[in-house]
N, C-alpha and C positions, 0 to 999 in steps of 0.2 A: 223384554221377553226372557233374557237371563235369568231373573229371578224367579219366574217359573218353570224351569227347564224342568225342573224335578217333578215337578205337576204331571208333565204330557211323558216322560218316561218310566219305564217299570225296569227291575232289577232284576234277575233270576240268578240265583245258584246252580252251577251245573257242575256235574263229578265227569272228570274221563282219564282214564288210566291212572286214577291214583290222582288225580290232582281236580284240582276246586279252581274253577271259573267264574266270572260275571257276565253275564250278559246282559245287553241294555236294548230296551226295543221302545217305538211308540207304545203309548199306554191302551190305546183305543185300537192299536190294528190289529186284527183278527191271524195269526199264525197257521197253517192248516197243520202244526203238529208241535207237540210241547217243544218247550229250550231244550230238555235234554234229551229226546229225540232228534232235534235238532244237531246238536251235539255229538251225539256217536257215530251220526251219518256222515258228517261234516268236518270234524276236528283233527287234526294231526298233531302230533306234538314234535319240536326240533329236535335232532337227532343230535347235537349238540349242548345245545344249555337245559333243556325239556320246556320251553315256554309253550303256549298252547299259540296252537296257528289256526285261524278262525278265515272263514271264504272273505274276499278281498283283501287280504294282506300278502304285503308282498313276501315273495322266499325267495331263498338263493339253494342252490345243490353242494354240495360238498363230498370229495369224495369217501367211501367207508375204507373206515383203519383200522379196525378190529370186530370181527364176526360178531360181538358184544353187541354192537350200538343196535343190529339188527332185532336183537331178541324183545330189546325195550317196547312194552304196550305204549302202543301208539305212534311211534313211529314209522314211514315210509321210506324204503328205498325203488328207485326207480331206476332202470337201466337205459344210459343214456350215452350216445355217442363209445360203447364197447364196452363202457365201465361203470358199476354199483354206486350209486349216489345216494345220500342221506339228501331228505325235504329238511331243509334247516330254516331259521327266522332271518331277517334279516334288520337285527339287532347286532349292536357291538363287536365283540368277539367272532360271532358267526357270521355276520356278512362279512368281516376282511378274512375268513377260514373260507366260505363259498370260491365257489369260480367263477368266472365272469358270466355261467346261463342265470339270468337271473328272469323269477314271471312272478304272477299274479295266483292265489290259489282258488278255485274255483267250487260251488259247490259239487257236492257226492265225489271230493277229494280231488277233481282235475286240475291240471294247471297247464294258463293260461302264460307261453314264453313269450316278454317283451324281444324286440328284435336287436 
């Protein structure tokens, strides 16, 4: 089944804040709206390294350290337990930066805290 993987999925291109994505779906499932509408609804980027954060990956919160990180397109900060938090990856670097809230992101941006 390996060797047809490529067969049953499709690849998309999508642009958001300056940066270039893949997207991978079923070839035959019907989307009720393009990848990069898909995309501008849905995507965040880490506040931290700029990776793109796509609904079910997981993120960690990290606190802001300079007014800066906020300006970045695409980015989220959220106010959380009194204090400004950047939505970061939870890749290398950024998750041992994160603090221990760590969740799930959800689509139309929410996120989902593991306990």
């Amino acid at each position: 089944m390996k060797a047809f993987k490529w067969f049953f999925e499709k690849k998309y291109r999508v642009l958001y804040a300056g940066k270039e994505n893949v997207l991978v779906c079923r070839r035959w499932k019907r989307m009720p709206e393009s990848p990069q509408e898909f995309t501008d609804r849905n995507a965040v980027i880490c506040g931290n390294c700029g990776n793109f954060i796509m609904p079910r990956d997981v993120i960690c919160l990290m606190p802001v350290e300079k007014e800066v990180d906020e300006l970045r397109p695409g980015v989220i900060v959220r106010k959380e337990q009194g204090r400004r938090m950047l939505v970061g990856c939870f890749h290398g670097e950024c998750a041992l930066k994160g603090l221990v809230v760590r969740g799930r992101l959800l689509e139309n941006r929410e996120i989902h805290f593991f306990e």
